[in-house]
KOLDRENRO-786243 format. One record per residue: x, y, z of N, C-alpha, C in turn. Coordinates in Angstrom, 2 decimals. Layout:
+---------+---------+---------+---------+---------+---------+---------+---------+---------+
|    n.px |    n.py |    n.pz |   ca.px |   ca.py |   ca.pz |    c.px |    c.py |    c.pz |
+---------+---------+---------+---------+---------+---------+---------+---------+---------+
|       X |       Y |       Z |       X |       Y |       Z |       X |       Y |       Z |
...
+---------+---------+---------+---------+---------+---------+---------+---------+---------+
% end
This chain:
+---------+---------+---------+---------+---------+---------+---------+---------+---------+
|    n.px |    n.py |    n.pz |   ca.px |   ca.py |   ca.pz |    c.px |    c.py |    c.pz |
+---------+---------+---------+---------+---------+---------+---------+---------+---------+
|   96.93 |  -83.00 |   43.00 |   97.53 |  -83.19 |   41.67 |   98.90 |  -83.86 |   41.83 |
|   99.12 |  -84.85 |   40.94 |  100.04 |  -85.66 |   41.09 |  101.41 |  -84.63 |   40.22 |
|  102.89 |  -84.90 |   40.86 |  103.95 |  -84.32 |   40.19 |  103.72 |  -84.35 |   38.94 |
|  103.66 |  -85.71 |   38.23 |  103.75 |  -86.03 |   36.81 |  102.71 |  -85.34 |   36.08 |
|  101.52 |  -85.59 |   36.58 |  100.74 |  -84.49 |   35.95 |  100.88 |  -83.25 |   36.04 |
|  101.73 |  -82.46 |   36.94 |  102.19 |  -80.78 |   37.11 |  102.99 |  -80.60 |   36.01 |
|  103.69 |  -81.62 |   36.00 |  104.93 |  -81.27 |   35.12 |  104.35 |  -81.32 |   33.29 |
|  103.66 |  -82.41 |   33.11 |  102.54 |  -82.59 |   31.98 |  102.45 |  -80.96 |   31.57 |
|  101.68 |  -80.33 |   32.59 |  100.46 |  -78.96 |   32.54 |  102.10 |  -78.21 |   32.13 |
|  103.12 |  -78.04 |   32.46 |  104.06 |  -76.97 |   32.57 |  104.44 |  -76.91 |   31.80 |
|  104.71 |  -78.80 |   30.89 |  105.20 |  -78.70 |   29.96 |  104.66 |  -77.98 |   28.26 |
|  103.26 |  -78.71 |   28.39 |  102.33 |  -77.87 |   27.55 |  102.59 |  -76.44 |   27.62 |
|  102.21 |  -75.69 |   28.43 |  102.13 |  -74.47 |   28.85 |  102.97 |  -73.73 |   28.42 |
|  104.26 |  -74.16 |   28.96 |  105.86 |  -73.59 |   28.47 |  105.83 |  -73.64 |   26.78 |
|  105.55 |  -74.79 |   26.10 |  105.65 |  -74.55 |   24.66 |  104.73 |  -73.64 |   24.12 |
|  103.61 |  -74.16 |   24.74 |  102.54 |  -73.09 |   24.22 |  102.68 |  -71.07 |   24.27 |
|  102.85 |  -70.98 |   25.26 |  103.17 |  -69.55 |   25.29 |  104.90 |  -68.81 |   24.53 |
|  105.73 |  -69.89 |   24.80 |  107.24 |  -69.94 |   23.79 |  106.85 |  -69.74 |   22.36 |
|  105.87 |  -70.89 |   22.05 |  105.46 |  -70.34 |   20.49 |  104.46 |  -69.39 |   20.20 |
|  103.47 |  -68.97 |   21.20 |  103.09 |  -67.77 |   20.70 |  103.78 |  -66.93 |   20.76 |
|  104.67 |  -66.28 |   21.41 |  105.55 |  -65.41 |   21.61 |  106.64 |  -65.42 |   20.11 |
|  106.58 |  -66.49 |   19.36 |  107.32 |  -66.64 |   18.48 |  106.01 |  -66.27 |   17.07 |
|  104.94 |  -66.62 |   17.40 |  104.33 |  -66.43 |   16.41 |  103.59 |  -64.72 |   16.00 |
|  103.97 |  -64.15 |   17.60 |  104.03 |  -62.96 |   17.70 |  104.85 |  -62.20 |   16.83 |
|  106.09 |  -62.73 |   16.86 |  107.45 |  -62.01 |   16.85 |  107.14 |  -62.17 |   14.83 |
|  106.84 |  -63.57 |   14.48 |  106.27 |  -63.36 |   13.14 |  105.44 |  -62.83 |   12.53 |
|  104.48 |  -62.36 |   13.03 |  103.46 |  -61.13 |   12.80 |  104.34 |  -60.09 |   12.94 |
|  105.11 |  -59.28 |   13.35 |  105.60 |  -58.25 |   13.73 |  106.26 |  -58.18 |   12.35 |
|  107.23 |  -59.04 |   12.60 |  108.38 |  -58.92 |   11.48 |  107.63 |  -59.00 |    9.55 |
|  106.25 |  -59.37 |    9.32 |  105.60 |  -59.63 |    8.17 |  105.80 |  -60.95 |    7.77 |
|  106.03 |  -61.66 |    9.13 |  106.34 |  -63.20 |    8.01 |  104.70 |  -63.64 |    7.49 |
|  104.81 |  -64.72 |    6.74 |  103.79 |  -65.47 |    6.26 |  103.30 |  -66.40 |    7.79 |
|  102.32 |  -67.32 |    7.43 |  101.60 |  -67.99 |    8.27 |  103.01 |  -69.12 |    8.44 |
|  103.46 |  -69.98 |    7.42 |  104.22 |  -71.00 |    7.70 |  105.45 |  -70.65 |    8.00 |
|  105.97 |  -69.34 |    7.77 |  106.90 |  -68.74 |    8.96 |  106.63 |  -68.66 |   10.36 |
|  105.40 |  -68.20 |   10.79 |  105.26 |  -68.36 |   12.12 |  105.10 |  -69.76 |   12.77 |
|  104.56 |  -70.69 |   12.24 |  104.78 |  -72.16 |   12.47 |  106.34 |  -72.28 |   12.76 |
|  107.24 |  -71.78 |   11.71 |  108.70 |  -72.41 |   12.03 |  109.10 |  -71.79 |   13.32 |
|  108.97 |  -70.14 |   13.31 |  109.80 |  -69.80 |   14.04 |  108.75 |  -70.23 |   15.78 |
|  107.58 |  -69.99 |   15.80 |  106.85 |  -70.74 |   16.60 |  107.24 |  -72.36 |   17.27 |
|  107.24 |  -72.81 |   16.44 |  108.29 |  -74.30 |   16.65 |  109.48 |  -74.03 |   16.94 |
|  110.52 |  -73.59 |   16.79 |  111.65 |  -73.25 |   17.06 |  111.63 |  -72.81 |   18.66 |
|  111.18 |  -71.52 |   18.38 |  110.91 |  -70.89 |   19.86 |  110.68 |  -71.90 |   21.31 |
|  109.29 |  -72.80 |   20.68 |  108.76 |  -73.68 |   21.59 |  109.14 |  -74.90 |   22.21 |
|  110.57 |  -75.27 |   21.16 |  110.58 |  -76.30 |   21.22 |  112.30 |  -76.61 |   21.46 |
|  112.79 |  -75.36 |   21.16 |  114.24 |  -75.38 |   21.06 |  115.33 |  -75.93 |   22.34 |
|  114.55 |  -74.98 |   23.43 |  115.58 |  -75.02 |   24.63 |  115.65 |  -76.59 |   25.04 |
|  114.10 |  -77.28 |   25.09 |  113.98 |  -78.64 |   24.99 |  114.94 |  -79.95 |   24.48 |
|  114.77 |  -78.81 |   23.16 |  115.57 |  -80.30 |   22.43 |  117.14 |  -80.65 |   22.65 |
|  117.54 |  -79.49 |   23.02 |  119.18 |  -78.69 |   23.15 |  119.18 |  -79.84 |   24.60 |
|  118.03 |  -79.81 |   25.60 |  118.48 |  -80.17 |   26.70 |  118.55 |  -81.86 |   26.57 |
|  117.40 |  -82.34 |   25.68 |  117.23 |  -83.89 |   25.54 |  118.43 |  -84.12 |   24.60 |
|  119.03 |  -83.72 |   24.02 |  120.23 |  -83.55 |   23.17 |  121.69 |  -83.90 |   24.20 |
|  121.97 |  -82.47 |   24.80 |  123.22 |  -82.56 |   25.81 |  122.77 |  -83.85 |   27.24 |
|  121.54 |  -84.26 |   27.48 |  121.47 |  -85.59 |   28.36 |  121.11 |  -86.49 |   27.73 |
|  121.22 |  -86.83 |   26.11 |  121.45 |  -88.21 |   26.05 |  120.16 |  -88.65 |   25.93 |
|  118.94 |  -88.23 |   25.94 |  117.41 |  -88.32 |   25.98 |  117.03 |  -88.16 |   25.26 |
|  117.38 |  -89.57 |   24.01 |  117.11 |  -89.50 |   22.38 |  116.15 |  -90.58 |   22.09 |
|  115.07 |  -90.40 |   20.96 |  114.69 |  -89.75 |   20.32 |  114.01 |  -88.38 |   21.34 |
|  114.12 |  -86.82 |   20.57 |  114.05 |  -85.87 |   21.80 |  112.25 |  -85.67 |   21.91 |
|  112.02 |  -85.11 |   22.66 |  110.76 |  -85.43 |   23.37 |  109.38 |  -85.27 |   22.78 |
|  109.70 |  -84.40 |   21.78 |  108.70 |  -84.22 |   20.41 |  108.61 |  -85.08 |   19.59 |
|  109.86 |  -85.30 |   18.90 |  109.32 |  -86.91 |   18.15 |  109.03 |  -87.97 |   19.07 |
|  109.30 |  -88.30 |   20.54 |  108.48 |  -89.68 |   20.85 |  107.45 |  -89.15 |   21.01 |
|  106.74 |  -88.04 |   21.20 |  105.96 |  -87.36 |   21.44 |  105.06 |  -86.32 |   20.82 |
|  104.90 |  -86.55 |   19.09 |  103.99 |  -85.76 |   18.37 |  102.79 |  -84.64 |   18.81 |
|  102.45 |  -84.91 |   19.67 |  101.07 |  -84.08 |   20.51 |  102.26 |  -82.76 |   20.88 |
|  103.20 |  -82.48 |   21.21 |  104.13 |  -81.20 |   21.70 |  104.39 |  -80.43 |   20.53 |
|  104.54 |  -81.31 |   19.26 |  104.60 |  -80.72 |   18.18 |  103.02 |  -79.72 |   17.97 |
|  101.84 |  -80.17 |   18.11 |  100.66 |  -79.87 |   17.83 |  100.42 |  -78.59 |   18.79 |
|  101.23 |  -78.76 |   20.09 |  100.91 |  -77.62 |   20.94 |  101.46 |  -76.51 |   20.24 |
|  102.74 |  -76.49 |   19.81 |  103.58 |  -75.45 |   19.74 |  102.58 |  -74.92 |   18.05 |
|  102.46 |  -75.53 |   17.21 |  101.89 |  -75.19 |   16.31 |  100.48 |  -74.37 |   16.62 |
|   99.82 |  -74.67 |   17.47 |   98.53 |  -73.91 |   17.60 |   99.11 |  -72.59 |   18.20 |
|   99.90 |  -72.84 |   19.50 |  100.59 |  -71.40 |   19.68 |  101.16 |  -70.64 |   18.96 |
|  101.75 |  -71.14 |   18.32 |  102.12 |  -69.92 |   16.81 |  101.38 |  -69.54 |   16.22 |
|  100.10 |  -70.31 |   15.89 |   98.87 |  -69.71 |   15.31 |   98.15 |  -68.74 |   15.91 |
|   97.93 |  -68.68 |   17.25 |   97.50 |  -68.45 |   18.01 |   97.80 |  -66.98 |   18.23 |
|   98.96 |  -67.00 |   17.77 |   99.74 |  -65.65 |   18.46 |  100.12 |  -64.88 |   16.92 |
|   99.90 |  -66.03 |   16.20 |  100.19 |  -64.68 |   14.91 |   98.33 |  -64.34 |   14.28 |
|   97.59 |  -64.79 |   14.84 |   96.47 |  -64.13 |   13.99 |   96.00 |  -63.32 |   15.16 |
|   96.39 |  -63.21 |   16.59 |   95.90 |  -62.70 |   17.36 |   96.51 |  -61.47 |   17.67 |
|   97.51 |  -61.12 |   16.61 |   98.72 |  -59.92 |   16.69 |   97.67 |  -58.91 |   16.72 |
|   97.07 |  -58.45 |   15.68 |   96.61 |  -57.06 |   15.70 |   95.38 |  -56.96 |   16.94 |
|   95.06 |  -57.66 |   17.55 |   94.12 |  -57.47 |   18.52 |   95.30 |  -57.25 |   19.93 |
|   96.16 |  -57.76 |   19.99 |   97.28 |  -57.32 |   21.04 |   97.60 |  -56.02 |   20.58 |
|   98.27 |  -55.72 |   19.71 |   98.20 |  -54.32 |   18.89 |   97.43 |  -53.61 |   19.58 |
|   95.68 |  -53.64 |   19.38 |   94.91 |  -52.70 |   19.94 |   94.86 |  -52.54 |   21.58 |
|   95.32 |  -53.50 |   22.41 |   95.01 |  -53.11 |   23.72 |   96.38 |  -52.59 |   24.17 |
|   97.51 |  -53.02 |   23.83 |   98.85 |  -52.56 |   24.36 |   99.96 |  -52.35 |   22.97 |
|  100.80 |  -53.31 |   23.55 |  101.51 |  -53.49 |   21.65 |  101.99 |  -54.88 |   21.60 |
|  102.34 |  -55.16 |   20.36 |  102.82 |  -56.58 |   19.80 |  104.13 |  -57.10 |   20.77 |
|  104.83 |  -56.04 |   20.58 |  105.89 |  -56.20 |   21.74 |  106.10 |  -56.60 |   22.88 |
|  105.10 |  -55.76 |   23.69 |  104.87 |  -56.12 |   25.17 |  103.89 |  -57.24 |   25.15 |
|  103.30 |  -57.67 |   24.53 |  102.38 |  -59.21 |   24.24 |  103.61 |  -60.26 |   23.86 |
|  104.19 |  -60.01 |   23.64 |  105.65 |  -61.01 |   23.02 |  106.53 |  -60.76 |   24.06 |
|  106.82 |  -60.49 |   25.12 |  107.89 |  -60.59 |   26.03 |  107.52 |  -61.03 |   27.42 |
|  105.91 |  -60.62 |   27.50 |  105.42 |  -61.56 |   28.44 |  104.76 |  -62.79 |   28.70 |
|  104.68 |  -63.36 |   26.88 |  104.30 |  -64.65 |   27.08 |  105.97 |  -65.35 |   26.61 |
|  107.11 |  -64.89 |   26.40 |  108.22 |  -65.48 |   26.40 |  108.80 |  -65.24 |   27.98 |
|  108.31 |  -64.40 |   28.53 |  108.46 |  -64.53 |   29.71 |  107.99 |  -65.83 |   31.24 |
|  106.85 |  -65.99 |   30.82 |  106.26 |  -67.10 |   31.25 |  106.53 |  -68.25 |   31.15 |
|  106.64 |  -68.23 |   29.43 |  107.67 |  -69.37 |   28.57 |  108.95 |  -69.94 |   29.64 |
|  109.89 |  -69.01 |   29.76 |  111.02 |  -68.73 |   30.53 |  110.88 |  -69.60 |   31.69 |
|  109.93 |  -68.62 |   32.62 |  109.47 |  -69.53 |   34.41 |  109.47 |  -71.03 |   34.15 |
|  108.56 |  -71.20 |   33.30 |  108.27 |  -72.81 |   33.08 |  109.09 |  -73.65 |   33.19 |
|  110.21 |  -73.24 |   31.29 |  111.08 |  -74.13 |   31.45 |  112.45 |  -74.22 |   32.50 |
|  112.65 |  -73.30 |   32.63 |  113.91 |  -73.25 |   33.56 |  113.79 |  -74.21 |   34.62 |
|  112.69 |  -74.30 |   34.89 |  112.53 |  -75.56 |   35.88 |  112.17 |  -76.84 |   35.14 |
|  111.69 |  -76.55 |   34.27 |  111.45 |  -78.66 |   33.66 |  113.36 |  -78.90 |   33.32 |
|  113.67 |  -77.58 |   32.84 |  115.59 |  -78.08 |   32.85 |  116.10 |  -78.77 |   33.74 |
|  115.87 |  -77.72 |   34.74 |  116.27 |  -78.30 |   36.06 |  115.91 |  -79.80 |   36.24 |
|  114.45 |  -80.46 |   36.45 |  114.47 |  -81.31 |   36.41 |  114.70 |  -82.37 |   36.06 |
|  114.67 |  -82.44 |   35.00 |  115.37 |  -83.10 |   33.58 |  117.06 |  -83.28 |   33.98 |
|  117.40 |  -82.30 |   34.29 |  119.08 |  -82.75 |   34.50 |  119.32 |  -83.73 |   35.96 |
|  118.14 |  -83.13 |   36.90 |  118.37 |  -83.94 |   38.47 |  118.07 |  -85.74 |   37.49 |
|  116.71 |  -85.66 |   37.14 |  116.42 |  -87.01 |   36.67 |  117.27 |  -87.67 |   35.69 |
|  118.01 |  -86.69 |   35.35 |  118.94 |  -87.92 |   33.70 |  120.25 |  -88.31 |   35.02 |
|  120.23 |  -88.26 |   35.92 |  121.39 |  -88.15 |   37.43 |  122.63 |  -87.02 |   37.25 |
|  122.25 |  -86.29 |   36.43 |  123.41 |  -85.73 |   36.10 |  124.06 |  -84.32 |   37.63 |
|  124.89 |  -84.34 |   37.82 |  125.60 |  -83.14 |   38.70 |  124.49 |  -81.90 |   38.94 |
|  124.14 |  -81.12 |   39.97 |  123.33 |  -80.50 |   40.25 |  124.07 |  -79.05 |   39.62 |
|  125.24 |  -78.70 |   38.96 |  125.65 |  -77.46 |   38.71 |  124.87 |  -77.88 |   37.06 |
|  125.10 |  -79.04 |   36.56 |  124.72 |  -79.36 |   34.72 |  123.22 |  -79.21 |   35.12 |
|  122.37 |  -79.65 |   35.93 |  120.99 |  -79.43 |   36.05 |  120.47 |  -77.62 |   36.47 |
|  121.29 |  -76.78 |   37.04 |  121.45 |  -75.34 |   36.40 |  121.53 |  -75.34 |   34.77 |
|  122.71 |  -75.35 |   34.41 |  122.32 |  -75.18 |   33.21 |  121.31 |  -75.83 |   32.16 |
|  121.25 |  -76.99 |   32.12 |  120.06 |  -77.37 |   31.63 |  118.87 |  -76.54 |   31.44 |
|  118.38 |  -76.19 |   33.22 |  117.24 |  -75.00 |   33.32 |  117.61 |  -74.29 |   32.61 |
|  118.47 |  -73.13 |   32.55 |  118.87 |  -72.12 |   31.68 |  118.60 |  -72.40 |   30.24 |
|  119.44 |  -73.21 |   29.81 |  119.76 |  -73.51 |   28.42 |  118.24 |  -73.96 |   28.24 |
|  117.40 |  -74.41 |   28.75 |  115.99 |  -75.16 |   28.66 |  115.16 |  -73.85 |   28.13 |
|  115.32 |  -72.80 |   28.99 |  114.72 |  -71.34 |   29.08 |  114.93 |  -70.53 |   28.19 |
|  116.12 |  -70.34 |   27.95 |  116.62 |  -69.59 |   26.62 |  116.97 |  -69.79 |   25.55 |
|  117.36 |  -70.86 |   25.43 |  118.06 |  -71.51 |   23.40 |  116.50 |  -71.27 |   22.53 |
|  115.30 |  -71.60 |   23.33 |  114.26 |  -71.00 |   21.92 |  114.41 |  -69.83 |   21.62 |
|  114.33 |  -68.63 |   22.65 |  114.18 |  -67.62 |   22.43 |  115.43 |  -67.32 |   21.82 |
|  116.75 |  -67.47 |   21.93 |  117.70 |  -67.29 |   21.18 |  117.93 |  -67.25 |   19.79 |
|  116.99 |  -69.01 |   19.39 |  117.46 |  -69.19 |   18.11 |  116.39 |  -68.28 |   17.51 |
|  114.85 |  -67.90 |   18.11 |  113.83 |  -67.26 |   17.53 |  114.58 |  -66.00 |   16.95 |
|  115.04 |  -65.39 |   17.88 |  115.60 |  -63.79 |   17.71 |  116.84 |  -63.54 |   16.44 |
|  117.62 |  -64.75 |   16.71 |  118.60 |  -65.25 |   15.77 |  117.80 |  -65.51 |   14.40 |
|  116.79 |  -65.81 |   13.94 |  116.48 |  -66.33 |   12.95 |  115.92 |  -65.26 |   12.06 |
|  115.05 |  -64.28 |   12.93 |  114.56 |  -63.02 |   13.02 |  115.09 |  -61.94 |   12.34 |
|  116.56 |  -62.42 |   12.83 |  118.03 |  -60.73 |   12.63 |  117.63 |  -59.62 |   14.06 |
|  116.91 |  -60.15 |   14.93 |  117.20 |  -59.46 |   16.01 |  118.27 |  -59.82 |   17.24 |
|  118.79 |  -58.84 |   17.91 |  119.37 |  -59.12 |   18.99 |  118.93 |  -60.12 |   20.02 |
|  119.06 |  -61.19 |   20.25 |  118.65 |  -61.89 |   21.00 |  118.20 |  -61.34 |   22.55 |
|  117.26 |  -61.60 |   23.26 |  116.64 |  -60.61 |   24.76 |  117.91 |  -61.36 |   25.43 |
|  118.40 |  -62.56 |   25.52 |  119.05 |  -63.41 |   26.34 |  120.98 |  -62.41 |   26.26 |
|  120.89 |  -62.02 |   25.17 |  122.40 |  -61.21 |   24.87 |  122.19 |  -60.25 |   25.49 |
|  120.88 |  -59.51 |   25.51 |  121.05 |  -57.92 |   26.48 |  121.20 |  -57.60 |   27.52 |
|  121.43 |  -56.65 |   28.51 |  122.15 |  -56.30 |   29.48 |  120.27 |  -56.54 |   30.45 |
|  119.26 |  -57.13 |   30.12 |  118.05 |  -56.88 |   30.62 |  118.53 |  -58.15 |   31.57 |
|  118.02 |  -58.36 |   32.74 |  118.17 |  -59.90 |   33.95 |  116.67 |  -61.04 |   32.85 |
|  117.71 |  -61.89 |   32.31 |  116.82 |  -63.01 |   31.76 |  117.28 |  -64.00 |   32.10 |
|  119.03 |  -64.42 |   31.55 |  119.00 |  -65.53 |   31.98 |  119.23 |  -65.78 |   33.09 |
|  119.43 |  -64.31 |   34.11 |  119.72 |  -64.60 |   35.65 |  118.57 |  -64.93 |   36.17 |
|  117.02 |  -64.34 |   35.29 |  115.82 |  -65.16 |   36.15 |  115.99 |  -66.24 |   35.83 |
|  116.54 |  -66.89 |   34.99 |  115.92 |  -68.40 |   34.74 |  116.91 |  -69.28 |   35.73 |
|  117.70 |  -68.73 |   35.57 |  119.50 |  -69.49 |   36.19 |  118.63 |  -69.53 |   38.34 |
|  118.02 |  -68.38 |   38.56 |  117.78 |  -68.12 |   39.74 |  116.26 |  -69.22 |   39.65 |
|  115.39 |  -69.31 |   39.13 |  114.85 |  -70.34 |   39.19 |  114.71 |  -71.34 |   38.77 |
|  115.97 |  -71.90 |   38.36 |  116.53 |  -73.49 |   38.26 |  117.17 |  -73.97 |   39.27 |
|  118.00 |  -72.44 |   40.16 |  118.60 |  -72.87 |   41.29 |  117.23 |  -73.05 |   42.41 |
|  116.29 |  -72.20 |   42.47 |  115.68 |  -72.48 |   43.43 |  114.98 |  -73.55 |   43.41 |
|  114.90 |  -75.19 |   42.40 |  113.93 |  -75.71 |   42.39 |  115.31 |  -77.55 |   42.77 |
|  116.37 |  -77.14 |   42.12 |  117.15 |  -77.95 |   42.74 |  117.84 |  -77.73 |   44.18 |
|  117.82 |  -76.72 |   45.06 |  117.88 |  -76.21 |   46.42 |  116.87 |  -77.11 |   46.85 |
|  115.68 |  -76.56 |   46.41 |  114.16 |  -77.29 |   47.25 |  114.43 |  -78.70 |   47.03 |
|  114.48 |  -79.12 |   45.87 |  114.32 |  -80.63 |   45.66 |  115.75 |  -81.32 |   46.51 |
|  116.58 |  -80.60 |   46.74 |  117.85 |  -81.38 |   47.48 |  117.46 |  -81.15 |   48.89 |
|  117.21 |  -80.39 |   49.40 |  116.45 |  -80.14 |   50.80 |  115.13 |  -80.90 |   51.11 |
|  114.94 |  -81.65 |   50.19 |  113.72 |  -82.33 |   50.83 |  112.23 |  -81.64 |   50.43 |
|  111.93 |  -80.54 |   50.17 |  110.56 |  -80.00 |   49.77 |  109.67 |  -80.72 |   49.38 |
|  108.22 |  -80.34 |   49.64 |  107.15 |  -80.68 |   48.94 |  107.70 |  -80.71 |   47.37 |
|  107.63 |  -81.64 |   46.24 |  107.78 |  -81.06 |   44.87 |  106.90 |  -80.20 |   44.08 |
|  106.02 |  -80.52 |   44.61 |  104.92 |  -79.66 |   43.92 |  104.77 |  -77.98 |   44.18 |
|  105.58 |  -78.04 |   45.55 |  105.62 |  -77.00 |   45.96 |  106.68 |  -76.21 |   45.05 |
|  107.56 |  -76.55 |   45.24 |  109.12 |  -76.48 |   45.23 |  109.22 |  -76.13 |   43.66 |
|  108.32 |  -76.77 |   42.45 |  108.30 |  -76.68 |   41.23 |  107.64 |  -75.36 |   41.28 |
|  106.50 |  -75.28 |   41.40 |  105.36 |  -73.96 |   41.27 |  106.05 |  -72.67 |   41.68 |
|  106.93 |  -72.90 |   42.93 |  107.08 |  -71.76 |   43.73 |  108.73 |  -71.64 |   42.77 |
|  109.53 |  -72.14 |   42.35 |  110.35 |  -71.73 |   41.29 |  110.53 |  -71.07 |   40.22 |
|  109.31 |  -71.69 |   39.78 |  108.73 |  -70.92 |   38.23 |  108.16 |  -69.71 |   38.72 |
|  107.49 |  -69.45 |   39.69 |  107.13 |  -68.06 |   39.68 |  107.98 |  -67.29 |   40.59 |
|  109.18 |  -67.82 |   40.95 |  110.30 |  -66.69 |   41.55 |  110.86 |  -66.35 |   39.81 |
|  111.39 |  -67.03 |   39.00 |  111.67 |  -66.99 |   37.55 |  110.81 |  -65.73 |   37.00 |
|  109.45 |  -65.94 |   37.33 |  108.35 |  -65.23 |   36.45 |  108.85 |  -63.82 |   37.33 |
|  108.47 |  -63.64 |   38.52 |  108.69 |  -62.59 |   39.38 |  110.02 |  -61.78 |   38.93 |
|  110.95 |  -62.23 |   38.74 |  112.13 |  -61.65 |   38.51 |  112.05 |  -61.10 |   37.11 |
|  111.48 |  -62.02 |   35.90 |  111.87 |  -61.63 |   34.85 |  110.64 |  -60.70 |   34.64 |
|  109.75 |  -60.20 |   35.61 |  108.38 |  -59.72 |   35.33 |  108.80 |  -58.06 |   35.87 |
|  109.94 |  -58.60 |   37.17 |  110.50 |  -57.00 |   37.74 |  111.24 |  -56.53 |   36.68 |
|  112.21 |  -57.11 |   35.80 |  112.73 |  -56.89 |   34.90 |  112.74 |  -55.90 |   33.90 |
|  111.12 |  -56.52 |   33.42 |  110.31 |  -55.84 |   32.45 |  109.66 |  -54.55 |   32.66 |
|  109.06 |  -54.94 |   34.20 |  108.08 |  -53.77 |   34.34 |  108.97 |  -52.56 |   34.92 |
|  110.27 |  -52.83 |   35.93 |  111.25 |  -51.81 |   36.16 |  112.22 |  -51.64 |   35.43 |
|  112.53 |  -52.17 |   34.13 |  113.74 |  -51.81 |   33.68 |  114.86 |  -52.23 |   34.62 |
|  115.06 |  -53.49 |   35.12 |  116.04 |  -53.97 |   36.16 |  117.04 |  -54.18 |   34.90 |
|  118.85 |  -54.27 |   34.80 |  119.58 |  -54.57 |   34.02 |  120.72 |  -54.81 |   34.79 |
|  121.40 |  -55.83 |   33.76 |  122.92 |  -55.55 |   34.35 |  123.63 |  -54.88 |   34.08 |
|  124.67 |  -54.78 |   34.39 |  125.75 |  -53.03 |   33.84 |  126.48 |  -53.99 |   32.27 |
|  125.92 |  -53.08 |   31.30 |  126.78 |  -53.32 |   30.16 |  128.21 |  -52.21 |   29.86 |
|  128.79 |  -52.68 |   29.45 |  130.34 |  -52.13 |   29.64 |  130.38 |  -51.00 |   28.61 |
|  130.75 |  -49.59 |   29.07 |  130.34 |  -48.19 |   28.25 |  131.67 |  -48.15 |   27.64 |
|  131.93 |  -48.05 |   26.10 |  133.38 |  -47.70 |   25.46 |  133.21 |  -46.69 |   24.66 |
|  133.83 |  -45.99 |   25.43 |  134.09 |  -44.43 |   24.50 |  134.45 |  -44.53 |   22.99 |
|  134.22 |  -43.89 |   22.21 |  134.65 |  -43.81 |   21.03 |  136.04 |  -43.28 |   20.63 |
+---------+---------+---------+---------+---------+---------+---------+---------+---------+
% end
């Protein structure tokens, strides 16, 4: 499999599960169907645009690119009529944090890449990943009236930040890319998956009353 086509599959993938996770989060909350489209789109599409935005990579990748729009829309669909059947095997919740989780692995590395390829400084291609990873889920939660996952003391954006670093390390060292991409996103997934399943956190600051 050729890079360009990996990155193709990741990119799909990443929106797709970003907006179900968003179309989740609209089932939960009682939105309507064309609420979950927005916030689904939002979710899917956000960290993206933020990144084709801050590098200068205009028109951003959805409008030259209509078919990303179509992904993220089926994933919102996807994920809001499929709520009450997640419901029955676990809960809506934990179905919504592990496909924004996945979401997460993905992009943090198309960030990454995206910032090595626009030539920009390898510390702005960190953030990129990051900001790539989290601004959907941000603005989703934001739009919501929930606390954003990215504000809480839970390790999110340190998975994403840790696998944006590991994919510009590899790619500056010379790596296989294919390798180097795959095996990033799922140090990302791994971390934000220990996260979840151990309750890993960072220390939030205790103030007495």
């Amino acid at each position: 499999m050729s890079i360009e086509l990996l990155f193709i599959i990741l990119d799909y993938a990443g929106i797709g599960f970003f907006a179900y996770s968003g179309g989740m989060l609209a089932a939960r909350k009682s939105l309507d169907p064309f609420g979950a489209v927005i916030i689904g789109a939002v979710t899917g599409m956000g960290g993206g645009t933020l990144r084709d935005i801050l590098l200068g990579s205009l028109p951003v990748y959805w409008i030259a690119e209509p078919k990303y729009l179509a992904v993220a829309v089926f994933g919102a669909m996807l994920g809001y009529f499929t709520s009450p059947w997640a419901q029955a095997i676990a809960t809506r919740r934990a179905a919504l944090i592990w496909a924004d989780a996945i979401g997460l692995s993905v992009f943090c590395v198309l960030g990454a890449q995206a910032g090595l390829a626009a030539g920009a400084h390898w510390t702005i291609a960190l953030l990129t990943g990051m900001m790539s990873a989290a601004f959907g889920g941000l603005l989703r939660d934001i739009i919501v009236n929930d606390v954003p996952l990215v504000l809480r003391e839970d390790i999110y954006a340190l998975a994403a930040l840790a696998g944006a670093a590991a994919y510009v390390g590899g790619m500056t060292l010379g790596f296989n890319a294919s390798l180097v991409t795959l095996g990033s996103a799922l140090l990302a997934l791994v971390l934000r998956g220990c996260a979840i399943q151990f309750k890993w956190s960072l220390p939030a600051i205790k103030l007495s009353d």
